[in-house]
Structures are given as C-alpha cells and as structure tokens.
PDB file with SEQRES, HELIX, SHEET and CRYST1 records, atoms N, CA, C and O in Angstrom:
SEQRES   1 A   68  UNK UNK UNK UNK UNK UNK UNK UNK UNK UNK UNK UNK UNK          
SEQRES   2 A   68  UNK UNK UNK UNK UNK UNK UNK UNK UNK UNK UNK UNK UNK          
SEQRES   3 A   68  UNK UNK UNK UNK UNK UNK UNK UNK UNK UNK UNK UNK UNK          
SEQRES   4 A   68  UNK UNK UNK UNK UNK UNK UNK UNK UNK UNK UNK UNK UNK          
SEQRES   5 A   68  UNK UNK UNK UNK UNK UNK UNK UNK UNK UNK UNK UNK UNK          
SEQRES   6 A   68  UNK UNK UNK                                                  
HELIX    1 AA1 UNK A    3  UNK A   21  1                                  19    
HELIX    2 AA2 UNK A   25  UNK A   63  1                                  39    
CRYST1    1.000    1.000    1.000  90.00  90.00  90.00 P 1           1          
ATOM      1  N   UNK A   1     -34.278 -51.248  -7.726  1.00  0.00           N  
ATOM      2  CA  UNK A   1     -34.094 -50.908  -9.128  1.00  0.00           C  
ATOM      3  C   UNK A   1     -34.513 -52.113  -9.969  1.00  0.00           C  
ATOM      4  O   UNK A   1     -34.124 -53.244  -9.673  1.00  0.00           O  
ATOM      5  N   UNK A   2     -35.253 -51.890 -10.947  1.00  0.00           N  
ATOM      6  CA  UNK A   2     -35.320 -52.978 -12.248  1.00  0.00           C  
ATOM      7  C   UNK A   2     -34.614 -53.500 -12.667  1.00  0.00           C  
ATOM      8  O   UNK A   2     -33.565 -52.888 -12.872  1.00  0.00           O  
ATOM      9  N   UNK A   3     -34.666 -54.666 -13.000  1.00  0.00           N  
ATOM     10  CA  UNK A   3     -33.873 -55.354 -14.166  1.00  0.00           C  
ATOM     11  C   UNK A   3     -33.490 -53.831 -15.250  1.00  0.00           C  
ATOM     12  O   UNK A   3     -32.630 -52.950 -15.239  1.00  0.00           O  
ATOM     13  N   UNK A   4     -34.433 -54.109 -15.927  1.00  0.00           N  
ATOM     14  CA  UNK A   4     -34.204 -52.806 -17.318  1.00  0.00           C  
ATOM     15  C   UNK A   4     -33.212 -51.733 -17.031  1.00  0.00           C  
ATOM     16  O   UNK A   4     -32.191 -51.521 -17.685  1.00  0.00           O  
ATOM     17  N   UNK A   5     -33.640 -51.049 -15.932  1.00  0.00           N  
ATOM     18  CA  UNK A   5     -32.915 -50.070 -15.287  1.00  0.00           C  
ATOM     19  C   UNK A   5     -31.389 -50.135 -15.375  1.00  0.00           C  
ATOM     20  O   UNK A   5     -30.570 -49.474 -16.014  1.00  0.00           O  
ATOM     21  N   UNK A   6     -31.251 -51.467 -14.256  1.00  0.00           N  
ATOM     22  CA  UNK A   6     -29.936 -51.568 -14.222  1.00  0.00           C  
ATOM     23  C   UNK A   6     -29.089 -51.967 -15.484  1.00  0.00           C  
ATOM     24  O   UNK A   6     -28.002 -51.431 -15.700  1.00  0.00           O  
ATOM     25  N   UNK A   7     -29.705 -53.076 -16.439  1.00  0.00           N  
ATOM     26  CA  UNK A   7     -29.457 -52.949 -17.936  1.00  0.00           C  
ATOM     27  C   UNK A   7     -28.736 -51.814 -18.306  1.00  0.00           C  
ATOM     28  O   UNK A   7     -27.537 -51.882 -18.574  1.00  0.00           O  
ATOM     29  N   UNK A   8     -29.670 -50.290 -18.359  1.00  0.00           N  
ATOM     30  CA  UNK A   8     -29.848 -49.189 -18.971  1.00  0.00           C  
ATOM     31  C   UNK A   8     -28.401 -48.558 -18.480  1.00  0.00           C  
ATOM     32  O   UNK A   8     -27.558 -47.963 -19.152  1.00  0.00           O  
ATOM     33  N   UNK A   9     -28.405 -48.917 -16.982  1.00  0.00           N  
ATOM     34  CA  UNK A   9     -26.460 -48.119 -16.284  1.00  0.00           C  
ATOM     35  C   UNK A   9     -25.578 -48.435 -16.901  1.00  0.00           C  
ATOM     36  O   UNK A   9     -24.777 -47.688 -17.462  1.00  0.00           O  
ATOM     37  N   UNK A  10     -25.596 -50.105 -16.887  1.00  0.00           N  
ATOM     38  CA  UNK A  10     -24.686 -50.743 -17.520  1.00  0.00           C  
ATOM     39  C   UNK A  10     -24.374 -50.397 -18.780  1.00  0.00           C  
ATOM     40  O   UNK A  10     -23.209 -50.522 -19.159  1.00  0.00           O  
ATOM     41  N   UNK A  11     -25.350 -49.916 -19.617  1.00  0.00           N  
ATOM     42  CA  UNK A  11     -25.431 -49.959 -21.296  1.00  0.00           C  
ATOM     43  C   UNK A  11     -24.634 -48.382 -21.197  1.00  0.00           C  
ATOM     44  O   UNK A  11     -23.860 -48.010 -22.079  1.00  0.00           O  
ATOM     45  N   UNK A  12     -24.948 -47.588 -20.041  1.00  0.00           N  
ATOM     46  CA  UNK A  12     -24.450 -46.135 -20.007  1.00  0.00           C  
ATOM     47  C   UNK A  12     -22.537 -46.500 -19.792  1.00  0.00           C  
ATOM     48  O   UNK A  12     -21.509 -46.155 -20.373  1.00  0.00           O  
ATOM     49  N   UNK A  13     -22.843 -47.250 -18.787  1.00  0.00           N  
ATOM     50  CA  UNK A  13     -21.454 -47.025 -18.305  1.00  0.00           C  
ATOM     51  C   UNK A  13     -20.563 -47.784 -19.426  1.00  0.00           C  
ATOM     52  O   UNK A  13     -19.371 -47.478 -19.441  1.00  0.00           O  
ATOM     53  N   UNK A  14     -20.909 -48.516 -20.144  1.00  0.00           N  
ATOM     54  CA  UNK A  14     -20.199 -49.316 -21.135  1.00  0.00           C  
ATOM     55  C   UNK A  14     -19.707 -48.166 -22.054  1.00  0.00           C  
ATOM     56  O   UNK A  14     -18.518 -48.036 -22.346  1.00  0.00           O  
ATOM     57  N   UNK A  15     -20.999 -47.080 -22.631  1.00  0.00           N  
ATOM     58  CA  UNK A  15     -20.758 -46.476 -23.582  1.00  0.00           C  
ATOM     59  C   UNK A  15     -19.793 -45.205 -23.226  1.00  0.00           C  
ATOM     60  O   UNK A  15     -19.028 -44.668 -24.027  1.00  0.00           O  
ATOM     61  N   UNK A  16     -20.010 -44.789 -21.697  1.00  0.00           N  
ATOM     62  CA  UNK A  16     -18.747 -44.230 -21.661  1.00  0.00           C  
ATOM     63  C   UNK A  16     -17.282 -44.990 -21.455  1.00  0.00           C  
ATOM     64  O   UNK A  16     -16.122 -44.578 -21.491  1.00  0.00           O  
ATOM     65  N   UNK A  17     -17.498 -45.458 -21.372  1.00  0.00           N  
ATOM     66  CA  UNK A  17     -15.906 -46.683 -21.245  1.00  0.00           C  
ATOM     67  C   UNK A  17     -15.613 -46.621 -22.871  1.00  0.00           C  
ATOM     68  O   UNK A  17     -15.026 -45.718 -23.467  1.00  0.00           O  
ATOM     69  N   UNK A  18     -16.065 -47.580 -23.310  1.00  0.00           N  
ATOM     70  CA  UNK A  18     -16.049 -47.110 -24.784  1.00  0.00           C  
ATOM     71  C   UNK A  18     -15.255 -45.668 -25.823  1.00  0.00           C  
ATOM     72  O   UNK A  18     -14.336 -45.522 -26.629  1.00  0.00           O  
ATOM     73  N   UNK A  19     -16.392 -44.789 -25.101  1.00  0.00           N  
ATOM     74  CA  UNK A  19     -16.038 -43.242 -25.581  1.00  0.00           C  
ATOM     75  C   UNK A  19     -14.679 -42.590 -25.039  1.00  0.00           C  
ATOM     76  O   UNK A  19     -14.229 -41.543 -25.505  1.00  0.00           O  
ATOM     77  N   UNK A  20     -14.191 -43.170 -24.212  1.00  0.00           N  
ATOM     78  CA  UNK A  20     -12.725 -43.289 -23.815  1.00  0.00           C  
ATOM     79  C   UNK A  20     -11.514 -43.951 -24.141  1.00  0.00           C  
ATOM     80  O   UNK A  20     -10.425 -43.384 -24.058  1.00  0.00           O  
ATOM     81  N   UNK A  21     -11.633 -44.936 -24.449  1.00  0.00           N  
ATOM     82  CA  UNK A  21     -11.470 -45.801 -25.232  1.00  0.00           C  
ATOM     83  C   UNK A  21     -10.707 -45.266 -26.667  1.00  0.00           C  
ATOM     84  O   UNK A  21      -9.521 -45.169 -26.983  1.00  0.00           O  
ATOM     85  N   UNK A  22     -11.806 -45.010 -27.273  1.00  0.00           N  
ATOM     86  CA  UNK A  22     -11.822 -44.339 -28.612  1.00  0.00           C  
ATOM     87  C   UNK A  22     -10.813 -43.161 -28.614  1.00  0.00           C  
ATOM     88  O   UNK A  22     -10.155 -42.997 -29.642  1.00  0.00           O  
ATOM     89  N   UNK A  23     -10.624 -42.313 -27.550  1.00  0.00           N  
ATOM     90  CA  UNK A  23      -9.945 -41.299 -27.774  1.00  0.00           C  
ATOM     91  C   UNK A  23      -8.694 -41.148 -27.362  1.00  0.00           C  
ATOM     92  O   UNK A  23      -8.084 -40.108 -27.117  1.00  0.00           O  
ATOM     93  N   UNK A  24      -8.118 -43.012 -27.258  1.00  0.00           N  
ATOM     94  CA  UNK A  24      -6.867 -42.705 -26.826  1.00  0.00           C  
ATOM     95  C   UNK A  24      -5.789 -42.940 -28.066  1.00  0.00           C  
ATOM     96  O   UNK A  24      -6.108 -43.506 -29.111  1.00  0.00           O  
ATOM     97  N   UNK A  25      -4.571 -42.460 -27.812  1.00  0.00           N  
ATOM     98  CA  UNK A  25      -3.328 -42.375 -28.516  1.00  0.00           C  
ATOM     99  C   UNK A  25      -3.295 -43.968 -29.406  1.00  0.00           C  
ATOM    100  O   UNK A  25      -3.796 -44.207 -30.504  1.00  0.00           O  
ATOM    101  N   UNK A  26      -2.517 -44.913 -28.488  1.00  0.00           N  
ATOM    102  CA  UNK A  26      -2.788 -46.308 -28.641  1.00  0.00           C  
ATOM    103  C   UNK A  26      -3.738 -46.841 -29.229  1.00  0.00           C  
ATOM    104  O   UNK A  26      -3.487 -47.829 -29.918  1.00  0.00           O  
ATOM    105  N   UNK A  27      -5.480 -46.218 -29.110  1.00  0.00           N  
ATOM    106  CA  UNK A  27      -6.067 -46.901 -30.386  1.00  0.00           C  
ATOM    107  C   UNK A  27      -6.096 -46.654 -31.228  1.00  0.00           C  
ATOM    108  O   UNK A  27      -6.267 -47.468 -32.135  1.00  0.00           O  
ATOM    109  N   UNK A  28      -5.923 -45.196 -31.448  1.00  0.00           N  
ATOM    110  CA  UNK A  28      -5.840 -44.375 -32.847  1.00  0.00           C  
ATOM    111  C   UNK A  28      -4.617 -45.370 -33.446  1.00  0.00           C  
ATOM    112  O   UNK A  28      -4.886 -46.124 -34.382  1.00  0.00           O  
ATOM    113  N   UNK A  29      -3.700 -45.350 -33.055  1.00  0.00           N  
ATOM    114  CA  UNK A  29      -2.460 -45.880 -33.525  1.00  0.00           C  
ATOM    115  C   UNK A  29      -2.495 -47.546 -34.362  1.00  0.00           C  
ATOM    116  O   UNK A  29      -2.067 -47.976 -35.434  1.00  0.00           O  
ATOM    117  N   UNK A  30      -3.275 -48.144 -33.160  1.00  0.00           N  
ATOM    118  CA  UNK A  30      -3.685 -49.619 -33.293  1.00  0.00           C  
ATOM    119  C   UNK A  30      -5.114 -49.276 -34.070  1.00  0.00           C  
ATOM    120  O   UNK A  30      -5.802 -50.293 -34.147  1.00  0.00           O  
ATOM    121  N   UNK A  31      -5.529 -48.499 -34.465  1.00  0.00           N  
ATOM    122  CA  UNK A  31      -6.586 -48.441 -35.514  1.00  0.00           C  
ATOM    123  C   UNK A  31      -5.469 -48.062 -36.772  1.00  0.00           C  
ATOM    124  O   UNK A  31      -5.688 -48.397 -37.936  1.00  0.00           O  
ATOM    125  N   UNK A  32      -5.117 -47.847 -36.651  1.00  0.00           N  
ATOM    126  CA  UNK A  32      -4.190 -46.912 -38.088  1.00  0.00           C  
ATOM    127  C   UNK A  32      -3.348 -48.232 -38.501  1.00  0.00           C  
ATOM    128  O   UNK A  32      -3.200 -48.427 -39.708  1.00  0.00           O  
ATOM    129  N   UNK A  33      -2.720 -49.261 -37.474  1.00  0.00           N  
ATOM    130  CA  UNK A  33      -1.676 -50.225 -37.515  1.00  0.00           C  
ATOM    131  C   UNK A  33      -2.888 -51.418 -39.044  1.00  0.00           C  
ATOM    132  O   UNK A  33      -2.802 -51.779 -40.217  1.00  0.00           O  
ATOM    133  N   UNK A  34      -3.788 -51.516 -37.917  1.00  0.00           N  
ATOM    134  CA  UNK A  34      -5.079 -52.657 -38.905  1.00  0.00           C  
ATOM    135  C   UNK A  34      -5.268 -51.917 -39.732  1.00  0.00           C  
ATOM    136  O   UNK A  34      -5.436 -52.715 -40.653  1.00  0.00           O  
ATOM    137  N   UNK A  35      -5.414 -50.696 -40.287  1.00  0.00           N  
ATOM    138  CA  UNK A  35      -6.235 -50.428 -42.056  1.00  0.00           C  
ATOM    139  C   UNK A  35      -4.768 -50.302 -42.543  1.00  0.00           C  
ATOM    140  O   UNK A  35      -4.819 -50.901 -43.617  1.00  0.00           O  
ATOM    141  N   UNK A  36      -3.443 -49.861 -42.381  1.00  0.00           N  
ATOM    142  CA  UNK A  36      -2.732 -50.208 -43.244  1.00  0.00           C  
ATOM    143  C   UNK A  36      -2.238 -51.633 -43.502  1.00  0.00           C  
ATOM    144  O   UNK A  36      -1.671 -51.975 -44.540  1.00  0.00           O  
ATOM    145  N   UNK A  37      -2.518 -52.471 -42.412  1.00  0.00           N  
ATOM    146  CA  UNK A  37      -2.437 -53.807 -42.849  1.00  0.00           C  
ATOM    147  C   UNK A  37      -3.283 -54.366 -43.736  1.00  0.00           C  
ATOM    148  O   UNK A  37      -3.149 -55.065 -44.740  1.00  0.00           O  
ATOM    149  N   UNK A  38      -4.303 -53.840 -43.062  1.00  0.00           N  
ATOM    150  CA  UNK A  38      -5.522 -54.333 -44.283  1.00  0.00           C  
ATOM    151  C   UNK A  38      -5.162 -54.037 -46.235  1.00  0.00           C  
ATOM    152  O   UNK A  38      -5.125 -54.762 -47.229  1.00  0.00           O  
ATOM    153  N   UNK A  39      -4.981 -52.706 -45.978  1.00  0.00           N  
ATOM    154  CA  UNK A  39      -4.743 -52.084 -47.579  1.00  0.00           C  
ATOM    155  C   UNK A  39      -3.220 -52.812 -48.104  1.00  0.00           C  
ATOM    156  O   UNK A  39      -3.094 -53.091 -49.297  1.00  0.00           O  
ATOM    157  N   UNK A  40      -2.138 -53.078 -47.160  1.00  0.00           N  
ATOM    158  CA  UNK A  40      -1.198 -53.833 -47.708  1.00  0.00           C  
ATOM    159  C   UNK A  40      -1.087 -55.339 -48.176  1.00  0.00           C  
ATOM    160  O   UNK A  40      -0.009 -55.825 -48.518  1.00  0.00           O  
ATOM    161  N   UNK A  41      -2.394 -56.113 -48.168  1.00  0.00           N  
ATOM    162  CA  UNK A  41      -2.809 -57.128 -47.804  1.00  0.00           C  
ATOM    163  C   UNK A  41      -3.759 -57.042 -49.144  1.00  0.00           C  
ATOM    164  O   UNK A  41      -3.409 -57.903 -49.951  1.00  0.00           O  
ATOM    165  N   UNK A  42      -4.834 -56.267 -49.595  1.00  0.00           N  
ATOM    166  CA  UNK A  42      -5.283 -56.071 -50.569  1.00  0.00           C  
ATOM    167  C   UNK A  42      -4.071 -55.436 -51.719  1.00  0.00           C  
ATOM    168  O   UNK A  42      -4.083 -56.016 -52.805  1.00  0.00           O  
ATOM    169  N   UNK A  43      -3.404 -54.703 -51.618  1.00  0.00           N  
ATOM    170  CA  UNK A  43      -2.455 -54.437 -52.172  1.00  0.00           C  
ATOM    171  C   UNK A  43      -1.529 -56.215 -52.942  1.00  0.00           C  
ATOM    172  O   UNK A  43      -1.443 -56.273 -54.168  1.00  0.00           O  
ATOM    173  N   UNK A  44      -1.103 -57.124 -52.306  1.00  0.00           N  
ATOM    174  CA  UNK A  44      -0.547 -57.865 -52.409  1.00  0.00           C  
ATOM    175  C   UNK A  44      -1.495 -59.069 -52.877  1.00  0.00           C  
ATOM    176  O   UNK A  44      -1.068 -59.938 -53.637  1.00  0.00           O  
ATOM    177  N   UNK A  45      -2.887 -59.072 -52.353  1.00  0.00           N  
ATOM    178  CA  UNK A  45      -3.673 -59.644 -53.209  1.00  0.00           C  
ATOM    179  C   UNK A  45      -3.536 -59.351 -54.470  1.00  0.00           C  
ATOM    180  O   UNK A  45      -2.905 -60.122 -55.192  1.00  0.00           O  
ATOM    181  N   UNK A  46      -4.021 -58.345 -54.905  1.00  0.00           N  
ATOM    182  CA  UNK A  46      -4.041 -57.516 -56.267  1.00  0.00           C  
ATOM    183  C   UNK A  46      -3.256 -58.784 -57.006  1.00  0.00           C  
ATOM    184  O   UNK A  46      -3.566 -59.877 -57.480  1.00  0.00           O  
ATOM    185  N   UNK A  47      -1.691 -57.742 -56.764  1.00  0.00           N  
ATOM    186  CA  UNK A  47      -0.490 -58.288 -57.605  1.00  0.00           C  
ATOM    187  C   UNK A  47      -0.781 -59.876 -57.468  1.00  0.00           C  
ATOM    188  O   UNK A  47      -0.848 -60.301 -58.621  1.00  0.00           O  
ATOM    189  N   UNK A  48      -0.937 -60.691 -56.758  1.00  0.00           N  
ATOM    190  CA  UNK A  48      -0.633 -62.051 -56.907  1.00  0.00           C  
ATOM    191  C   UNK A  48      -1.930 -62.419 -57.809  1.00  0.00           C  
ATOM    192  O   UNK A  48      -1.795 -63.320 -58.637  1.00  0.00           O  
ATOM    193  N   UNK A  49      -2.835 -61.945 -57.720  1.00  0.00           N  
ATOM    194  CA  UNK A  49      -4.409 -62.068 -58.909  1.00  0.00           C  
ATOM    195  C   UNK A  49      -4.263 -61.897 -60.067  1.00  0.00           C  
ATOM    196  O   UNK A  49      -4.798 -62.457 -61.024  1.00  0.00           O  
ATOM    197  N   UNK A  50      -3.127 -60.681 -59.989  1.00  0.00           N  
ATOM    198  CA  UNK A  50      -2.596 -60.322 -61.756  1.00  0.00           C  
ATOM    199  C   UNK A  50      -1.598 -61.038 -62.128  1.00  0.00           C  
ATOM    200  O   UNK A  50      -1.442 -61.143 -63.345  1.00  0.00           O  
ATOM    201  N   UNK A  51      -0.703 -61.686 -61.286  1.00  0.00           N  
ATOM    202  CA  UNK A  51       0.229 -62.916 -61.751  1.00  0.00           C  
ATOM    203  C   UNK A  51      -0.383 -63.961 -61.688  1.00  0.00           C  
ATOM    204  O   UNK A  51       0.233 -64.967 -62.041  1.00  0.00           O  
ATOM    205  N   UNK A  52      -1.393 -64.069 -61.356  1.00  0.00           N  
ATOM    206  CA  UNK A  52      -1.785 -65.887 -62.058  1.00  0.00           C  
ATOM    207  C   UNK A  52      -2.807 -65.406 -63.560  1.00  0.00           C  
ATOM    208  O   UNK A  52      -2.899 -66.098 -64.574  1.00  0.00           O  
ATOM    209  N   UNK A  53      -3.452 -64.133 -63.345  1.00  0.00           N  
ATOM    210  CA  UNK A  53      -4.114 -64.009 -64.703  1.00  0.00           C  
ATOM    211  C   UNK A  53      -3.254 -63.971 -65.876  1.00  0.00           C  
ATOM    212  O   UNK A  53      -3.388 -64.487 -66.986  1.00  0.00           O  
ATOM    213  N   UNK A  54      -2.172 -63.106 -65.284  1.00  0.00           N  
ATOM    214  CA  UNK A  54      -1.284 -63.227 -66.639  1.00  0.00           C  
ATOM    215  C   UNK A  54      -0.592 -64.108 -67.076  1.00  0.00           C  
ATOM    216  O   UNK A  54      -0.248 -64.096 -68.258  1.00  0.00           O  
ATOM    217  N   UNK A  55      -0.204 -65.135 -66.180  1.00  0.00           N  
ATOM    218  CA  UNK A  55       0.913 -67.064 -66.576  1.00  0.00           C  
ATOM    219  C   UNK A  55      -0.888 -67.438 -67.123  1.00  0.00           C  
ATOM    220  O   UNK A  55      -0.812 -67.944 -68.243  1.00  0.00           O  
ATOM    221  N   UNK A  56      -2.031 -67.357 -66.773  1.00  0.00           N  
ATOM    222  CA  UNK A  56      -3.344 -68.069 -67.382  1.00  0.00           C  
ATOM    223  C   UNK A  56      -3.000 -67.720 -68.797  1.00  0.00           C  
ATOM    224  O   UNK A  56      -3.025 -68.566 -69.691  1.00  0.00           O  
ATOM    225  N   UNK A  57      -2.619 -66.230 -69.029  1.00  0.00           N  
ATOM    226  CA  UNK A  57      -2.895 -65.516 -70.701  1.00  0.00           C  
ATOM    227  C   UNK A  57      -2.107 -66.155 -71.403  1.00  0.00           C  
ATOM    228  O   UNK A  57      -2.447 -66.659 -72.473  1.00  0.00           O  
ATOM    229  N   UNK A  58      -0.824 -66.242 -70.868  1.00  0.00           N  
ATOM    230  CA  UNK A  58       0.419 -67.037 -71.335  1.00  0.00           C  
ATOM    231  C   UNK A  58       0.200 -68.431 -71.600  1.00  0.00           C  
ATOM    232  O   UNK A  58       0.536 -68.892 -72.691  1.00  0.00           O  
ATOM    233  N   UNK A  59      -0.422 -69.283 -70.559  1.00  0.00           N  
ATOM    234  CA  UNK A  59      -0.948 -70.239 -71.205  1.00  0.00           C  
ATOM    235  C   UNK A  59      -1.854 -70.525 -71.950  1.00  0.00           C  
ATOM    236  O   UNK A  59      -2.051 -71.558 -72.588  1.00  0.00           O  
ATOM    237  N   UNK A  60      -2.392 -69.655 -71.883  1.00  0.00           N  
ATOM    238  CA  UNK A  60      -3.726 -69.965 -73.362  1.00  0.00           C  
ATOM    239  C   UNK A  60      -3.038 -69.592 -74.547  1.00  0.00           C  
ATOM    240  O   UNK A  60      -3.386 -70.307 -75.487  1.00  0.00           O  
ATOM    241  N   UNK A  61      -2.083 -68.632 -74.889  1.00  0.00           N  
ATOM    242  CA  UNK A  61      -1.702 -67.862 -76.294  1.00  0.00           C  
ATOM    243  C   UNK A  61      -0.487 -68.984 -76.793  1.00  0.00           C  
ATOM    244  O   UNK A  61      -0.234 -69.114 -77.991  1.00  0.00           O  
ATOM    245  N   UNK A  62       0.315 -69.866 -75.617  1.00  0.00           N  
ATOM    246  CA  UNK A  62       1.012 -71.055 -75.865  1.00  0.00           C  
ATOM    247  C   UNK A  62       0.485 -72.039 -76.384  1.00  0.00           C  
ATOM    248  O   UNK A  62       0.973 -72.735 -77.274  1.00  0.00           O  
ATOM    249  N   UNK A  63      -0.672 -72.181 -75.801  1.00  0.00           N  
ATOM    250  CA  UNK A  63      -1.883 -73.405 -76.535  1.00  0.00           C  
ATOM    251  C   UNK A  63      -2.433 -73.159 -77.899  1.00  0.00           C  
ATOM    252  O   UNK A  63      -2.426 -73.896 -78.885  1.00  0.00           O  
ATOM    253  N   UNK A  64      -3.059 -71.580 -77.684  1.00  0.00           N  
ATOM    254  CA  UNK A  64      -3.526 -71.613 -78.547  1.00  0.00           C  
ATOM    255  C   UNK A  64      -2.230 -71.149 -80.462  1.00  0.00           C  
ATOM    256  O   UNK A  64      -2.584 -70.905 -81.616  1.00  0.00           O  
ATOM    257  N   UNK A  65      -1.163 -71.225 -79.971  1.00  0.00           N  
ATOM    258  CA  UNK A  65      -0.104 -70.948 -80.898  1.00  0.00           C  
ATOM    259  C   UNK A  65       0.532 -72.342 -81.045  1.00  0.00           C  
ATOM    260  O   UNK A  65       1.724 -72.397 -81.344  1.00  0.00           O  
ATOM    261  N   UNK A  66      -0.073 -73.310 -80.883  1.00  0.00           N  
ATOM    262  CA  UNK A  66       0.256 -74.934 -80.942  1.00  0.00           C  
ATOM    263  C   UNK A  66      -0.275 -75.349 -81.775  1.00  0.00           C  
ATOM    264  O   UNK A  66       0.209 -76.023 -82.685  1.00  0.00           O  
ATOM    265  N   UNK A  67      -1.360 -75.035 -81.633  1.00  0.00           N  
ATOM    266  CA  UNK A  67      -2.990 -75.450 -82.774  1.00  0.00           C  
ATOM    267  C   UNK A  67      -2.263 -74.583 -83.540  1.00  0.00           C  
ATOM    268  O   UNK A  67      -2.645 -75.261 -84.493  1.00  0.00           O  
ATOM    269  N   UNK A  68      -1.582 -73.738 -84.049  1.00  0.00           N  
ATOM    270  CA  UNK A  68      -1.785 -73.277 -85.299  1.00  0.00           C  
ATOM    271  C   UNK A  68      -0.377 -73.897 -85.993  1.00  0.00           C  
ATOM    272  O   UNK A  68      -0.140 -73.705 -87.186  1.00  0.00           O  
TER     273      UNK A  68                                                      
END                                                                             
C-alpha cells in the first residue's frame, strides 16, 4: 500500500471516530456546558464595559461641572 493510501484510511478512520464522537450524550452536553459559558462570559463582559463607561460619564460631567 502507498504512503497516500494509507494517509487516505487513516483520514477515513479518523472521520469516523470523529462522527461518533459527535453523537454522543456527553458531548452534546459538554458542547452545550462551553456556549453557555461562553454567552455568560460575554454577558458579564457587557455589564462590566457599561460600568466603566458610565463612572467615565460621571467623570467627565464632574469635571466638566467644575469648569463651570
């Protein structure tokens, strides 16, 4: 058998390993576990982005209510 060939089994047998893989309980689960972490994580970004923009607003309207 070829190099390539045997490549080509390997690349087969990977992709069914893989395709098994994919369809179990546990990854679905452990796929589902990471995107709600992910979105709770952007979620909490958010809010902490909008609390420093808003102490920024606060400090500028303090400054700028000094000057006047």
């Amino acid at each position: 058998m070829t190099e390539g060939g045997k490549k080509f089994l390997w690349g087969v047998a990977a992709g069914f390993a893989v395709a098994a893989i994919l369809k179990t309980d546990t990854f679905r689960k452990g796929c589902a576990k990471i995107i709600a972490g992910g979105l709770q994580l952007k979620d909490d970004a958010k809010e902490y982005f909008e609390t420093i923009k808003e102490d920024a607003e606060d400090a500028k309207a303090e400054k700028n209510s000094m000057k006047a």
